[in-house]
N, C-alpha and C positions, 0 to 999 in steps of 0.2 A: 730690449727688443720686444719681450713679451706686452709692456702697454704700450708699445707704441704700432705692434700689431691690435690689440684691445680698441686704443683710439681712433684706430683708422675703419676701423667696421661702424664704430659707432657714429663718428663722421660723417662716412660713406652713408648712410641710413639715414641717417637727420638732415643731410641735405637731398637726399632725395625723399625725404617728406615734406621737405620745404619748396621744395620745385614748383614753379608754377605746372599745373596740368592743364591739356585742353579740355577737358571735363571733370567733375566732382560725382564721386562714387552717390549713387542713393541712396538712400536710406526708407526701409519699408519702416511703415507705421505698427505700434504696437497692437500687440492683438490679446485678447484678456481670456488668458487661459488657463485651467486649475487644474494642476499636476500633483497626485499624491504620490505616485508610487513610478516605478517604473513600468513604461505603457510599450507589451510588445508586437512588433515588426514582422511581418513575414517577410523571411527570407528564405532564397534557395540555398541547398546545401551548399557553396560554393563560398556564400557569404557570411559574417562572422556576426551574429546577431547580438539587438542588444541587452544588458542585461543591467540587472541593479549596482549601482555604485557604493560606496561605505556609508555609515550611518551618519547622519548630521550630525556636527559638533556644535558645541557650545555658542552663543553668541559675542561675537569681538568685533572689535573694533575693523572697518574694511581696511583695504590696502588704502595709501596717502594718496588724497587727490581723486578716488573712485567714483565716491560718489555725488562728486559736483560733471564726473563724466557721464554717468550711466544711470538708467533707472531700470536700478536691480536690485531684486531683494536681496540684502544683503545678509538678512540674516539666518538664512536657509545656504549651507556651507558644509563640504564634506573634506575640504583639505585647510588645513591653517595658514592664516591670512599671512604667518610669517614665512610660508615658505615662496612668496610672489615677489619677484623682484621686477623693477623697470628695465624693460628691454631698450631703452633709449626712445624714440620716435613716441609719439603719443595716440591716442585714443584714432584710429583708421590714419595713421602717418604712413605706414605700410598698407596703401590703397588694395583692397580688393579689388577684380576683377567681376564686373556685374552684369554686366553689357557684352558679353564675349563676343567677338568679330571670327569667321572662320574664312581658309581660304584653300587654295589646292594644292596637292602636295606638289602638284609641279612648280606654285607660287615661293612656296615655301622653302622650296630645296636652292632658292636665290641667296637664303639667307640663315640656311642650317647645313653645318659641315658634317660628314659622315660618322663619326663617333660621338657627334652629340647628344646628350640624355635628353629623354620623349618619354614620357606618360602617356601609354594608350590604353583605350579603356572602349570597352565592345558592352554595347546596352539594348537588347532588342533590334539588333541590325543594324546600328547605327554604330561606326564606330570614327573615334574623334580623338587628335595627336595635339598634345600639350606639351611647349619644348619647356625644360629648365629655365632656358636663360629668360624667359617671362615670369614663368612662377618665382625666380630667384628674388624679384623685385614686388610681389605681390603678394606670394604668398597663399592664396587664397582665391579660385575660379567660382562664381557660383555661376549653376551653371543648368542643364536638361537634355538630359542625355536620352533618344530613345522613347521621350515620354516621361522621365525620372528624373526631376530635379537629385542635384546632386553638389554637392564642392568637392571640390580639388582642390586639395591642400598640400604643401611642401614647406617645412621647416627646416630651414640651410644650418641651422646652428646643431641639428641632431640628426640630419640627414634624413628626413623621415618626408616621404610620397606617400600619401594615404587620397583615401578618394572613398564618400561619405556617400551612404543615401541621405539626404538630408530631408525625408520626412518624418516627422515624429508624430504619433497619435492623430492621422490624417492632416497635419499639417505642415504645409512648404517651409522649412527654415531657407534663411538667406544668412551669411557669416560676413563676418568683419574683423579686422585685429584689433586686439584689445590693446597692445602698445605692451604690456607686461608677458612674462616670463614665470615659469615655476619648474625647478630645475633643468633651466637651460632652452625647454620644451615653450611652443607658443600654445598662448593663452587665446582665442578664438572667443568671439561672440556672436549671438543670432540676435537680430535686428528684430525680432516679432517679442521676443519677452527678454530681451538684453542680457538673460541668462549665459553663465562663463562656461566654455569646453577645455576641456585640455585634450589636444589636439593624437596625442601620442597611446592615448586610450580610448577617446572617443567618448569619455567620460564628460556629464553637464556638470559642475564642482560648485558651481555658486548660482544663483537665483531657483527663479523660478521652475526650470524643467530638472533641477537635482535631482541627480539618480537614477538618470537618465543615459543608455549607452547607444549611440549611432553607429549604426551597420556598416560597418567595412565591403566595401566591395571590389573585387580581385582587379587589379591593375598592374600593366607588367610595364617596365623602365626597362630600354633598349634604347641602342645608337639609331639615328636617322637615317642611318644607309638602310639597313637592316627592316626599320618602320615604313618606308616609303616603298621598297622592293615588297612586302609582307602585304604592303596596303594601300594600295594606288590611289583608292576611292576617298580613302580617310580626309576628313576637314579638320585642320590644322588650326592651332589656334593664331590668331592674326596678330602681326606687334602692331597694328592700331588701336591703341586699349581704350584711347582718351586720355592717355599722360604720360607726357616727357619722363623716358628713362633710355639709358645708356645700353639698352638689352645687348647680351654679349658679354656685357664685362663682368666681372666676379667683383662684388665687393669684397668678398672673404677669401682670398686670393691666398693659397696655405693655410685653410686651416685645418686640411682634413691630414694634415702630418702627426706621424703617429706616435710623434714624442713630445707635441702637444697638449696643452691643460684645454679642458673644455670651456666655452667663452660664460662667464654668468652663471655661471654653475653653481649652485648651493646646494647641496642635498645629502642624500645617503652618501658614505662610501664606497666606491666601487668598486668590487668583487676583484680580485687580485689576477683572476684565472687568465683576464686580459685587458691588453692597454686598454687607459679608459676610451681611445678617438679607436681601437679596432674597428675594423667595417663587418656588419653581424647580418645574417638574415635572419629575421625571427618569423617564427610560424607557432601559432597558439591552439591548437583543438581541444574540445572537452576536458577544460582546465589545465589540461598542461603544455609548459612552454620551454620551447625549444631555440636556441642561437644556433647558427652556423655561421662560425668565422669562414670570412671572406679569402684570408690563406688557405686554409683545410679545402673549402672548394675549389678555389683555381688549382691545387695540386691534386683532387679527387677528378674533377670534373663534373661527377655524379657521385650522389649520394641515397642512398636507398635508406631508411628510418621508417618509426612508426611511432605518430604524435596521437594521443587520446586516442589510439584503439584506429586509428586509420594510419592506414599503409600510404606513404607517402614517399617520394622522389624530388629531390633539388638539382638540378640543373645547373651548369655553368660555361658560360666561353666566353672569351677574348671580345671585346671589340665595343667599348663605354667608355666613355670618357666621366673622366671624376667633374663634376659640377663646379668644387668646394677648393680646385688647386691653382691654376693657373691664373692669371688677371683676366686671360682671354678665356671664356669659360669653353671654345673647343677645342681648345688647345692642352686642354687639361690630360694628365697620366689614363694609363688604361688600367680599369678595376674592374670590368668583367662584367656581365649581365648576367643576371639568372633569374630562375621559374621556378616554382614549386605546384606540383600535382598531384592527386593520388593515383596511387599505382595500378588500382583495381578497374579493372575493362572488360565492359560484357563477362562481369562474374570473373577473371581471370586475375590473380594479382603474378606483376610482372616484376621484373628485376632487371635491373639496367645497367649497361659497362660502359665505359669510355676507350676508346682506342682509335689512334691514326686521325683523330680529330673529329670521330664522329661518336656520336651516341644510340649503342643498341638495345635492344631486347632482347636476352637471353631463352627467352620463351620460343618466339620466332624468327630474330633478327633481322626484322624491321628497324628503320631508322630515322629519328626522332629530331625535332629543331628546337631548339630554344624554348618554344610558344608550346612545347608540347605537342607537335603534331608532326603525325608519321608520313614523313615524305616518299619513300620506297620502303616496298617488300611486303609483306602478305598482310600487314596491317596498314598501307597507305593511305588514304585519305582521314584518318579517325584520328579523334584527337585524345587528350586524357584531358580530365577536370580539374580546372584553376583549383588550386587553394589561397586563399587570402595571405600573404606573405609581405610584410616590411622592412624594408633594411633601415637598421639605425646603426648610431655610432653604439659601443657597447655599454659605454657610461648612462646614457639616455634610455637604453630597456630596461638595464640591472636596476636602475632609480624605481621602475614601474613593478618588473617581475624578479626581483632577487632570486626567488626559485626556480630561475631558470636550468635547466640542463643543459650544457654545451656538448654541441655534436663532435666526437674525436674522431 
């Protein structure tokens, strides 16, 4: 059972890299740029800046097949070339998204069911809804959000929605899939110095920008019923990408069952404390990092914590649909959507309960949605401040931050 769940994802992928499309992803032109060190980023408090990556190792041999794909230096490398495996499909087989199409949420709700999972993301007034079941099959949005070129990226194999400034030292990156894997995690590339990301840190690992970390910026995953009531105005990303895909369907149809081995997985051991497919949110501040299994929440509701010296607050309710379970992907189990904010408002740190299905403030009892924003009572209109927050499966953080602390 277990390969022939295995073969059927890899399948699934390799024939939809084989697809004819009505368009061919671009490709920008190299651009000749010299990176010694890590080059930093202004960011607002909100966002997770970047920072230096581990020291260059030794020179070896690339991964098979690299570099007759890519021209990268290869011998500028901070993770060893043995831990890279082929994801199946090859060098952009998992098409980015370049060209993004937007359209209206009224367009859009023809063809998104109310627990569906939505990536929204608010960037200088402009804010813009990206459903799963496109990114499932791409992977990868680049994109300009606000002014801000950006990628939107989502990795189905670790469960991870992240969403990238993607400038670096004044210039515009643009991403593509690399076709490889390093524990389990996709391996991302930028088309201007073909330099490798590992998507799940944000970390550059191979070429030319090594050592290099891309800024996280705060994006909340929520059902569509939820996204379209919240945000009427919102431009929705369009299933006209330029190529034949089945959008809707789950290629990985069960794999987020949690007595499951993770798919491609070579790496550390993972931590006992929990299964390795557990659903985690993690939250990282001034060096220290934090899990919240996605049980502990749904029976908390609310969880009040304090990561690197900031007072912070996790949120949780009903109403998501799991991406990673069903064939039909909105047809998928409910796992719950949550937020993470800090607590601290106009100088005031708050503390928050859960009851009767709503969430208050014990300060004022005010009461609070999802998005973090106080819908009645003495604190109404005002919201609290995103914190950059991920959900991955557990085996896919503990690979990155084994020192994690798990929230009890």
């Amino acid at each position: 059972m277990k390969r022939f769940f295995i073969l059927s994802i890899l399948l699934a992928l390799v024939a939809a890299a084989c697809s004819v499309s009505e368009g061919e992803p671009r490709t920008a032109d190299s651009a000749e740029t010299e990176v010694t060190e890590a080059a930093p980023i202004d960011a607002v408090s909100t966002e997770t800046a970047p920072r230096s990556a581990t020291e260059l190792l030794p020179d070896e041999d690339p991964p098979l097949g690299a570099e007759q794909q890519f021209s990268t230096d290869f011998s500028r490398h901070t993770i060893p070339y043995g831990d890279i495996l082929s994801g199946g499909p090859p060098k952009d087989g998992i098409p980015a998204i370049d060209n993004p199409q937007f359209i209206s949420s009224a367009a859009a709700d023809d063809w998104l069911a109310d627990l569906e999972p939505v990536i929204v993301i608010q960037l200088n007034g402009d804010t813009r809804i990206y459903p799963l079941q496109i990114l499932t099959w791409h992977e990868i949005v680049n994109d300009v959000i606000g002014g801000r070129p950006v990628a939107v990226t989502f990795c189905p194999l670790c469960n991870t929605a992240i969403v990238f400034d993607a400038t670096v030292d004044d210039m515009a990156l643009d991403f593509g899939t690399t076709g490889r894997l390093r524990f389990s995690n996709l391996l991302m590339y930028d088309r201007q110095t073909e330099s490798w990301w590992q998507q799940a840190t944000g970390d550059a690992v191979i070429g030319e920008l090594t050592g290099i970390r891309l800024t996280f910026l705060p994006a909340t995953i929520i059902g569509w019923s939820e996204a379209r009531e919240t945000f009427p105005e919102a431009q929705v990303l369009s299933r006209e990408t330029g190529f034949s895909r089945d959008y809707g369907r789950n290629p990985y149809a069960g794999y987020d069952d949690i007595n499951r081995s993770p798919f491609l997985y070579d790496g550390p051991t993972t931590p006992g404390q929990l299964p390795p497919m557990a659903r985690v949110t993690t939250v990282e501040l001034n060096s220290e990092a934090v899990a919240y299994p996605n049980d502990v929440l749904q029976e908390l509701r609310v969880a009040n914590d304090t990561v690197g010296g900031t007072d912070v607050v996790v949120f949780w309710q009903p109403g998501l649909a799991s991406a990673l379970d069903s064939s039909n992907l909105a047809a998928g189990r409910d796992v719950g959507a949550n937020g993470v904010f800090e607590r601290t408002l106009d100088g005031q740190t708050l503390s928050f309960v859960a009851a009767d299905e709503t969430i208050t403030d014990e300060q004022t009892g005010s009461v609070w949605n999802i998005l973090g924003e106080a819908i009645s009572g003495e604190l109404a209109g005002q919201s609290l401040t995103p914190v950059v927050k991920v959900d991955h499966f557990w085996f896919s953080w503990a690979a990155f931050r084994p020192d994690t602390r798990i929230y009890q």
